[in-house]
C-alpha positions as CSV (number, residue, x, y, z in Angstrom):
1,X,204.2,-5.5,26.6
2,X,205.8,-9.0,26.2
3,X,208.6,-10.3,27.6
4,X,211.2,-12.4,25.4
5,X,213.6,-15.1,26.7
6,X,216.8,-16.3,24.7
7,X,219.2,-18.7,26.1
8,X,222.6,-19.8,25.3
9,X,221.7,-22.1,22.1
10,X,220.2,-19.0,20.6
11,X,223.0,-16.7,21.3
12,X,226.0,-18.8,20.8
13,X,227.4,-17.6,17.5
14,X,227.1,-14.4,15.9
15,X,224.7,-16.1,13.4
16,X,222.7,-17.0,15.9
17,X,223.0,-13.1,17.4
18,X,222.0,-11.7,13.8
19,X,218.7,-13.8,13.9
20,X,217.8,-12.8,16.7
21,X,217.6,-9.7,16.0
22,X,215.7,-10.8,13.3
23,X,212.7,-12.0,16.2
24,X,213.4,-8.2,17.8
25,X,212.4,-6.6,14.7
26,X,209.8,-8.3,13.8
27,X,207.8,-6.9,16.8
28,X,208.0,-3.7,15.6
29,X,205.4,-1.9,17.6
30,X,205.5,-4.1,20.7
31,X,207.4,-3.0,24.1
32,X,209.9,-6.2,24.7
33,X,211.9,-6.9,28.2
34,X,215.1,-8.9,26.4
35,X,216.0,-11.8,29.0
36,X,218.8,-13.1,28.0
37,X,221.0,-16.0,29.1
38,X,225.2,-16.6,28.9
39,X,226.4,-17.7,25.8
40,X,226.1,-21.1,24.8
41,X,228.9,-23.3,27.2
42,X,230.2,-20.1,28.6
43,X,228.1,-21.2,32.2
44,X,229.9,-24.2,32.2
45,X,233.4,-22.6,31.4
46,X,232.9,-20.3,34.2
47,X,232.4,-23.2,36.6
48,X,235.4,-24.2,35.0
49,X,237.4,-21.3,36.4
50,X,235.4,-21.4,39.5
51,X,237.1,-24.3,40.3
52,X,240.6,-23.5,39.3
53,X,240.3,-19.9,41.4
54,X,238.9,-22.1,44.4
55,X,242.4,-24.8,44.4
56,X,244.0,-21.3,43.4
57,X,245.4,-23.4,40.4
58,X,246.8,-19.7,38.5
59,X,248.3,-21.6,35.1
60,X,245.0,-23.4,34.6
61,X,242.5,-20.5,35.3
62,X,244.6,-18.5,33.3
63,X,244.1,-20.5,30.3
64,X,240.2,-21.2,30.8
65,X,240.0,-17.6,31.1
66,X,242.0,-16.6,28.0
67,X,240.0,-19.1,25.8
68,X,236.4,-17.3,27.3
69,X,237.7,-14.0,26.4
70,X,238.7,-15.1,22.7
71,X,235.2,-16.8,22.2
72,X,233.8,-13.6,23.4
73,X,236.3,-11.4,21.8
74,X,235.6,-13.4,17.7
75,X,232.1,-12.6,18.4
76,X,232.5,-9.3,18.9
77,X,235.0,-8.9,16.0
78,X,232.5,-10.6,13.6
79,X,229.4,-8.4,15.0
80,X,230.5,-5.0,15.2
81,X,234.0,-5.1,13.0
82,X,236.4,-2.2,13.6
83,X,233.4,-0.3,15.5
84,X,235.3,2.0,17.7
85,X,232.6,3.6,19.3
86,X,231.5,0.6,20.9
87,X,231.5,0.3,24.6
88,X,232.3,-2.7,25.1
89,X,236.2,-2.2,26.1
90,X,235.4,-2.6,30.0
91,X,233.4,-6.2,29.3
92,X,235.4,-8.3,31.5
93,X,236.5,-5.7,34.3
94,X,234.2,-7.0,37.0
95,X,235.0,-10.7,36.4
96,X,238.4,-9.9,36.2
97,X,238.3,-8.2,39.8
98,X,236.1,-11.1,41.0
99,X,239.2,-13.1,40.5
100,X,242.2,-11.1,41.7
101,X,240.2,-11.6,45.6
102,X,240.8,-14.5,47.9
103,X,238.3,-17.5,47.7
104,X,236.0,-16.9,50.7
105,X,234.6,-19.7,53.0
106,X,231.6,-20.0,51.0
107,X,232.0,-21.9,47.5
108,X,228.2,-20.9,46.6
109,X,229.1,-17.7,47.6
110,X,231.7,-17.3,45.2
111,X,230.2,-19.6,42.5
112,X,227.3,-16.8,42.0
113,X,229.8,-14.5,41.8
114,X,231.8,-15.4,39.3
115,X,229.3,-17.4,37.1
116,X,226.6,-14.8,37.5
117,X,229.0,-12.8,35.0
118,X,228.2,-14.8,32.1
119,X,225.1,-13.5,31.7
120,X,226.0,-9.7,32.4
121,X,229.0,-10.2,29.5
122,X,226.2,-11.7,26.7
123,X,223.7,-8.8,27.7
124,X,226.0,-6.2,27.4
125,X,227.0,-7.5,23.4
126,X,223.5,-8.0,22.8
127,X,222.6,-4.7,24.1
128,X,225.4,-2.9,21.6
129,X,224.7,-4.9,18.9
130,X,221.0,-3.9,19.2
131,X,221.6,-0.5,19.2
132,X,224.1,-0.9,16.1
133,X,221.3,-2.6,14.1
134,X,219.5,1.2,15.0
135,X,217.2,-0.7,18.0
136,X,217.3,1.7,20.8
137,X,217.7,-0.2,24.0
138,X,218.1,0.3,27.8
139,X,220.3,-2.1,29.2
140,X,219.6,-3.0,33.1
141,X,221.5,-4.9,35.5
142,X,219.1,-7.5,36.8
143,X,221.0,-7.4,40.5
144,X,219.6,-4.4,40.7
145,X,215.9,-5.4,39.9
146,X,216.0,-8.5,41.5
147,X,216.0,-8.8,45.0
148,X,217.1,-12.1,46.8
149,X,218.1,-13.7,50.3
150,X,221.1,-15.1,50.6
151,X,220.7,-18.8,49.6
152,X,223.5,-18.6,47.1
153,X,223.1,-20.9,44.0
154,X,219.4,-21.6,44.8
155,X,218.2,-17.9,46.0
156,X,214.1,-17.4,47.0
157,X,213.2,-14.2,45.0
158,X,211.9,-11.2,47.7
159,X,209.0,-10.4,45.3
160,X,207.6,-7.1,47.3
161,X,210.7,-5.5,46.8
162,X,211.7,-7.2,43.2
163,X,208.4,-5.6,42.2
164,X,209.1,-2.2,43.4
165,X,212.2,-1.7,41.4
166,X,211.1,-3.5,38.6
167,X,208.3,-1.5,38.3
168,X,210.1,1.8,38.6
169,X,213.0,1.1,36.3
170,X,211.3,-0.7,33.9
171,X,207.4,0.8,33.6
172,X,208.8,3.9,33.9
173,X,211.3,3.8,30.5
174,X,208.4,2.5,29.1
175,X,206.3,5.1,29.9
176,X,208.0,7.3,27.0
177,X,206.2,6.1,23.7
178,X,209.8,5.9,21.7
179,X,211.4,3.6,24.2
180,X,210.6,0.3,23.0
181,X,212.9,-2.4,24.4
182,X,215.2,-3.4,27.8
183,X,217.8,-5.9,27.6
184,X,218.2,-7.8,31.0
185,X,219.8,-11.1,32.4
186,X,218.6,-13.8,33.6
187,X,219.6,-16.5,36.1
188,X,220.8,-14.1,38.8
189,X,220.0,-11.5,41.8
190,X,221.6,-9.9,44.3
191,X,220.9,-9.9,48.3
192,X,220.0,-6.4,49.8
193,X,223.7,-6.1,50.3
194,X,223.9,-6.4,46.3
195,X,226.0,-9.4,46.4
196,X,225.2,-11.4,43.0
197,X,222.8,-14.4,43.4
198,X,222.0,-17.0,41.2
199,X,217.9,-18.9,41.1
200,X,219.3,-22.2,40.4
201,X,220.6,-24.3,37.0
202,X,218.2,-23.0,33.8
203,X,216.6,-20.2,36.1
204,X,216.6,-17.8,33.1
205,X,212.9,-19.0,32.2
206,X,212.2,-18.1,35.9
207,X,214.0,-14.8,35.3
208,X,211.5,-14.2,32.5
209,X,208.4,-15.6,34.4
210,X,209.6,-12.5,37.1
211,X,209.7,-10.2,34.6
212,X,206.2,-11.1,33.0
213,X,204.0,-11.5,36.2
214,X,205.5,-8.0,38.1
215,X,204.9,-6.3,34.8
216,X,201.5,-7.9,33.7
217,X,203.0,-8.9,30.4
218,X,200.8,-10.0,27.6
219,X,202.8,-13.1,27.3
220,X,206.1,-14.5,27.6
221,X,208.0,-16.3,25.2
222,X,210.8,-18.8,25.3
223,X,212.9,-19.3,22.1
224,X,214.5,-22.5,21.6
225,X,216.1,-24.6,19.0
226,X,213.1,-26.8,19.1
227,X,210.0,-25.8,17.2
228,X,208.0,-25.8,20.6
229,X,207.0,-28.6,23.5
230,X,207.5,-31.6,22.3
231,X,206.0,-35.1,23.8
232,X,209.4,-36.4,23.9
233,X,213.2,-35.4,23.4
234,X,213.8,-35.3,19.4
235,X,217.0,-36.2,19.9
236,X,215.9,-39.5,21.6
237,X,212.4,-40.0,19.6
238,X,212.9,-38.4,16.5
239,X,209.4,-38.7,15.4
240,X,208.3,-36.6,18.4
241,X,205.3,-34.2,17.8
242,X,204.6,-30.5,19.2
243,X,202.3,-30.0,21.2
244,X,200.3,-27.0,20.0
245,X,198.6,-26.2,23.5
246,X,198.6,-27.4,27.0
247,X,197.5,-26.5,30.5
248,X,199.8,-24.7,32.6
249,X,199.0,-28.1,35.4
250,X,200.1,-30.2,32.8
251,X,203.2,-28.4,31.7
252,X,203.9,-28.6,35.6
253,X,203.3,-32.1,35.5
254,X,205.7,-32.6,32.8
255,X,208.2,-30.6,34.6
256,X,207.8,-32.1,37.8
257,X,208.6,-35.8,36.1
258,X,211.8,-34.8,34.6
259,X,211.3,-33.0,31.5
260,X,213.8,-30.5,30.5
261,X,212.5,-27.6,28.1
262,X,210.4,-25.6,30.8
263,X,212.1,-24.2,34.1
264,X,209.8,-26.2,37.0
265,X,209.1,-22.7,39.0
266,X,208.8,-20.6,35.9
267,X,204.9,-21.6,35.7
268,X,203.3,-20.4,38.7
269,X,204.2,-16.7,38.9
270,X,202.4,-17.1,35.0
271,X,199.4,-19.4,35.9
272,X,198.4,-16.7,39.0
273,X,198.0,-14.1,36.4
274,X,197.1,-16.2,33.6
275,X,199.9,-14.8,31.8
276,X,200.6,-17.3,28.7
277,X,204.0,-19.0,28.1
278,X,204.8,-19.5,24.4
279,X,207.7,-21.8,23.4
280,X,208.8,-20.9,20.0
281,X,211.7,-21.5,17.7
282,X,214.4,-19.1,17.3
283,X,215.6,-20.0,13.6
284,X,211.7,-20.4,12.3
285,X,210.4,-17.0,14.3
286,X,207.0,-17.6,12.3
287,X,205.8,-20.8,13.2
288,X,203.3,-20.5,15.8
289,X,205.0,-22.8,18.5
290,X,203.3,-24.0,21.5
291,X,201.4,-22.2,23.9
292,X,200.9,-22.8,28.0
293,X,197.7,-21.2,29.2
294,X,194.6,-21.9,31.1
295,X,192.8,-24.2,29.9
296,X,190.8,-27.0,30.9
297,X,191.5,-29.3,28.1
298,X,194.5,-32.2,28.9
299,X,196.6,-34.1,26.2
300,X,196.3,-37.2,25.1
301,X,199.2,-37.8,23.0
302,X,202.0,-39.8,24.5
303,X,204.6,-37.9,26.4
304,X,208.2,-39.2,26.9
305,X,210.7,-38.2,29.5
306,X,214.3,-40.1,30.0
307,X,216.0,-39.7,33.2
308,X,219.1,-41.4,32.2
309,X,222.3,-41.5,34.6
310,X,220.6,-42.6,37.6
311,X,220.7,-44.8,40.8
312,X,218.5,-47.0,42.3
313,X,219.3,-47.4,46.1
314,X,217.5,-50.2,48.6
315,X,218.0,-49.6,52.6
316,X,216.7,-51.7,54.8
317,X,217.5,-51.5,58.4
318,X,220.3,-53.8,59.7
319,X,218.1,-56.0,62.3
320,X,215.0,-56.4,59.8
321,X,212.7,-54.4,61.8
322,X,209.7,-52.1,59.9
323,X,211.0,-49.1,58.1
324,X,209.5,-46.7,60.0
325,X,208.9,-42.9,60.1
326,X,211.7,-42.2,62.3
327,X,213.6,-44.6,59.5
328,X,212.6,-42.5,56.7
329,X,212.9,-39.4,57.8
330,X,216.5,-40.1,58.8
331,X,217.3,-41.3,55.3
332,X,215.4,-38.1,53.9
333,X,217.9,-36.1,55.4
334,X,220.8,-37.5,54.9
335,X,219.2,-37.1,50.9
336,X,218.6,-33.5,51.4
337,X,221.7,-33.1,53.2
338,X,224.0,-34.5,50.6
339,X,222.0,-32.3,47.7
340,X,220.9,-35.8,45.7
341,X,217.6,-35.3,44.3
342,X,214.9,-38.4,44.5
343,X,212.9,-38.4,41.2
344,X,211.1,-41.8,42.6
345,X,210.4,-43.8,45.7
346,X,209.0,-47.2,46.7
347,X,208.0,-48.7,50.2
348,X,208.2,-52.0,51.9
349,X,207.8,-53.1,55.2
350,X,211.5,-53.9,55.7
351,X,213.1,-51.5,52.7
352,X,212.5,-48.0,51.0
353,X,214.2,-48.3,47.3
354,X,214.5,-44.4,46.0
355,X,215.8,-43.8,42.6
356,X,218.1,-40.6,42.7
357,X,220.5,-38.7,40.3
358,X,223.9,-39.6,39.8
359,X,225.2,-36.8,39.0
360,X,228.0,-35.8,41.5
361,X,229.9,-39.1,42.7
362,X,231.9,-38.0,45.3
363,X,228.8,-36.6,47.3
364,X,226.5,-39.9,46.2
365,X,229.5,-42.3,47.9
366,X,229.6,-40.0,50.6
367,X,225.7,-40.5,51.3
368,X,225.9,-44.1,50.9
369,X,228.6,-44.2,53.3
370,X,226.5,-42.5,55.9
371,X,223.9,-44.4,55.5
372,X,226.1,-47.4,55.8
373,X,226.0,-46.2,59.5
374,X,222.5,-47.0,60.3
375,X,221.3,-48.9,57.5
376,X,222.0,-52.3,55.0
377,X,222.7,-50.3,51.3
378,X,222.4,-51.8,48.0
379,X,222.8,-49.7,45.0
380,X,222.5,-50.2,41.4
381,X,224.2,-47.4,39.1
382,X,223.9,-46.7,35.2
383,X,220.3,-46.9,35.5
384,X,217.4,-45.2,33.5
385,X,214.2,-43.8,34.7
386,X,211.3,-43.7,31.7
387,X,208.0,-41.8,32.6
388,X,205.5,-42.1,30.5
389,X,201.9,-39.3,30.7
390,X,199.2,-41.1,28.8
391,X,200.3,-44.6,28.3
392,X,198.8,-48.0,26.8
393,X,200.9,-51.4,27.1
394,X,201.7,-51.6,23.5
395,X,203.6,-48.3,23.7
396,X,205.2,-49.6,27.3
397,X,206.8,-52.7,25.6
398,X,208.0,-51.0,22.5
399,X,210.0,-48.4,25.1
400,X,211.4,-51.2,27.3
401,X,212.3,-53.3,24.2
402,X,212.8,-56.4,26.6
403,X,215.1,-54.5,29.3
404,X,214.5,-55.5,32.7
405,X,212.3,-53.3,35.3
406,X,213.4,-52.9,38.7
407,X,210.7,-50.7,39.8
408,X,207.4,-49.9,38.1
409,X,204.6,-47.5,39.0
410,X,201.6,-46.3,37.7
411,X,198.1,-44.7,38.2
412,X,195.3,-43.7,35.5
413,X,197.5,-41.1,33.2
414,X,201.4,-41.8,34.4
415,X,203.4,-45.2,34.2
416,X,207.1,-44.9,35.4
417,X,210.1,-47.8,35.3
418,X,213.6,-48.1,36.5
419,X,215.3,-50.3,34.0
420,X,218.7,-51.3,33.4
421,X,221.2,-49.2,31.0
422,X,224.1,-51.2,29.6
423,X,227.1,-52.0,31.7
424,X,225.1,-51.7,35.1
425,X,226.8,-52.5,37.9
426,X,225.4,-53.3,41.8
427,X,226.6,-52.7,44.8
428,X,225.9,-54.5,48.3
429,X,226.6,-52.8,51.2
C-alpha cells in the first residue's frame, strides 16, 4: 500500500486533474490512499471570504464567493461535460451553511471552518472524476479519521485515536482485493466534538505522513511541479540540481532552515518507521525523483535557502545593563505571543539581534511597540536571510555579490547571513 499526495499546483486545472489520473493508473496493481490538497489559490480565496464574513462585509463575500464557485464550477463543466449522474450538485452546501452563521469569538475557530472546505470540495471532484475514468474509489472525510485537540489553525494530531479509525475505515476497504484506492483530504481534522481543524499552512504532506505511518505504507509520495528536492529554489538558481537521495536528518535540517518543498513535521512520523518519502514530478510521473530514507550518507552538494521578507530587530535594555535570562525570556514571549517566528538569533552582552518574518505588519508593529515598553528597539526591514548547507567562500561571495552582512553565522556544514535587500529602511526606537 502507498500513500500518494497531490497539492494545489497539481490539481489546479482540469489538465492538471486528467494527468493525474494519469499517475493513478499507472499503479495499476497497487492499493493508493489519495491525499489531496484545495485547488491551486482556492486556500487563499477562502481566507479571502474568511475575512469578509468576519467584518460581515455581505457585497464583498458575495462576490469572492461567486468567483470560487465559477472556478470550481468550469472545472467541473470541462471534466465531466453534461454528466448528469454526477453527484456533485450538493458541493458547496456545507460552506454555504458555514456562512449563513454568526462569526463566533474565535477567528481560528471559524478560519478552520470555513477554509477546511477547500480541501473537502477538490476531493469530492477528484473522487467523481476517478470513478468516471472507471477507477473505483472510496471517498473519506478526513475529520472523521483524524482526531485533533482544539488548537485551531495549528491542531496536535491525537494519534491513539487517529489510528483507530484509520485503521478501521481504511484497512478494512482494503481488506476486499477489488477495492484499490481512497481519496482523502489533507490539511484538516476535527476535535472529538467533530468541529473541523486545520495542522497548520502546507500540513497536507503531514496529512500524508499520518496516513503512511498508521497504515505502514510502503512509501509515500509527494508530487510536485518540480522534478524532486532540489539544492536550491529553481526559480531563484535556475541551474539548481536534484538531489537523488538524502537522509531523513538532513531533509529535517533543510526544513528546519527555511526550505519550502517538505512539510517540517511530515518527517518524523516517516523516519520512526522508516517509511520512505519520495518527491516526484507530477507532469513527468516516470522520472525517478528524489527519495528520503535512512541512510547514513550526507550531501555534499551546495544547498540554497532564501528567506526573503524579513526583519532584523536589536534590543538592548534601556540602562545598558547585561541582557540577561529574565531579559530574554521576556522578549521570547512577547515573540511567541505576537505569532512572529525567529528563523535566527545573536547575543551580546548588552543586545540580542533576532531576525524574524515580516510577514503580518500590524502584529510585527504591535510587538515592537511592546517591547518599546521595557526595552531600546532598532529594526531593519526588507531584509534577506541566505543559508547555505555545505559551503566554501568562493560560493559565499558569489551569493552576496558585494551586499552588506549584518549578521553572519556559521559552523562546519551551515553558513547563514542577514544582508540587505534593496530599498531597506531602519528604524530606531
Amino acid at each position: 500500500m502507498k500513500v500518494f499526495k497531490f497539492g494545489g499546483a497539481s490539481i489546479n486545472s482540469p489538465k492538471a486533474i486528467k494527468n493525474i489520473v494519469d499517475v493513478i493508473k499507472s499503479q495499476e496493481f497497487e492499493k493508493l490512499v489519495v491525499v489531496v490538497s484545495a485547488m491551486g489559490k482556492t486556500t487563499n480565496a477562502l481566507e479571502d471570504i474568511l475575512k469578509f464574513y468576519v467584518q460581515r462585509d455581505i457585497k464583498n463575500l458575495d462576490e469572492k464567493l461567486r468567483e470560487l464557485k465559477e472556478y470550481h464550477n468550469e472545472i467541473i463543466l470541462e471534466l465531466f461535460g453534461d454528466k448528469t449522474d454526477v453527484k456533485l450538485y450538493n458541493l458547496f452546501d456545507e460552506l454555504d451553511f458555514q456562512l449563513s452563521k454568526e462569526p463566533s469569538d474565535n477567528f481560528d475557530y471559524d478560519y478552520d471552518q470555513i477554509v477546511s472546505q477547500g480541501e473537502l470540495i477538490s476531493t469530492k471532484i477528484i473522487s467523481q472524476y476517478l470513478n468516471l475514468q472507471a477507477i473505483e474509489n472510496r471517498w473519506l472525510d478526513a475529520r472523521q479519521l483524524i482526531r485533533t485537540d482544539s488548537n485551531y489553525r495549528d491542531a496536535k494530531v491525537e494519534w491513539e485515536t487517529s489510528a483507530e479509525k484509520i485503521e478501521h475505515c481504511v484497512s478494512e476497504y482494503f481488506n476486499f482485493e477489488n477495492n484499490r484506492v481512497v481519496v482523502t483530504q489533507g490539511f484538516i481534522g476535527a476535535t472529538a466534538e467533530l468541529s473541523s481543524t486545520t495542522l497548520g499552512r502546507e500540513g497536507s504532506d503531514f496529512s500524508a505522513a499520518i496516513f503512511g505511518h498508521i497504515l505502514n505504507a510502503q512509501d509515500v509520495t509527494i508530487w510536485k511541479d518540480v522534478p524532486g528536492l532540489l539544492n536550491a529554489d529553481p526559480k531563484l538558481m535556475p541551474d539548481a540540481v536534484l538531489l537523488d537521495e538524502i537522509s531523513y536528518g538532513e531533509t529535517v535540517e533543510l526544513a528546519f532552515f527555511g526550505a519550502s518543498i517538505i512539510h517540517p513535521k511530515t518527517i518524523k512520523p516517516l523516519q520512526n518507521k522508516k517509511i520512505p518519502l519520495r518527491v516526484k514530478s507530477f507532469i513527468q510521473y516516470n522520472n525517478r525523483g528524489s527519495i528520503i530514507k535512512d541512510i547514513k550518507s550526507k550531501i555534499t552538494v551546495p544547498c540554497f535557502i532564501f528567506k526573503k521578507n524579513q526583519a532584523l530587530i536589536s534590543i538592548s535594555t534601556l540602562d545598558f545593563s547585561f541582557i540577561g535570562e529574565e531579559n530574554l525570556s521576556l522578549i521570547f514571549g512577547l515573540f511567541a505571543h505576537f505569532g512572529i517566528k525567529i528563523n535566527l538569533m545573536q547575543n551580546s552582552a548588552i543586545s540580542f539581534s533576532v531576525c524574524a518574518e515580516f510577514n503580518n505588519i500590524d502584529k510585527f508593529y504591535a510587538l515592537v511597540e511592546e517591547l518599546k515598553t521595557e526595552f531600546k528597539v532598532r529594526y531593519n526591514l526588507n531584509m534577506e536571510l541566505i543559508t547555505i548547507r555545505n559551503y566554501d567562500e568562493d560560493i559565499a561571495k558569489h551569493i552576496l555579490q558585494n551586499r552588506k552582512i549584518y549578521i553572519e553565522q556559521r559552523d562546519r556544514t551551515t553558513l547563514q547571513m542577514v544582508v540587505n535587500a534593496s530599498n531597506k529602511k531602519s528604524v530606531d526606537s
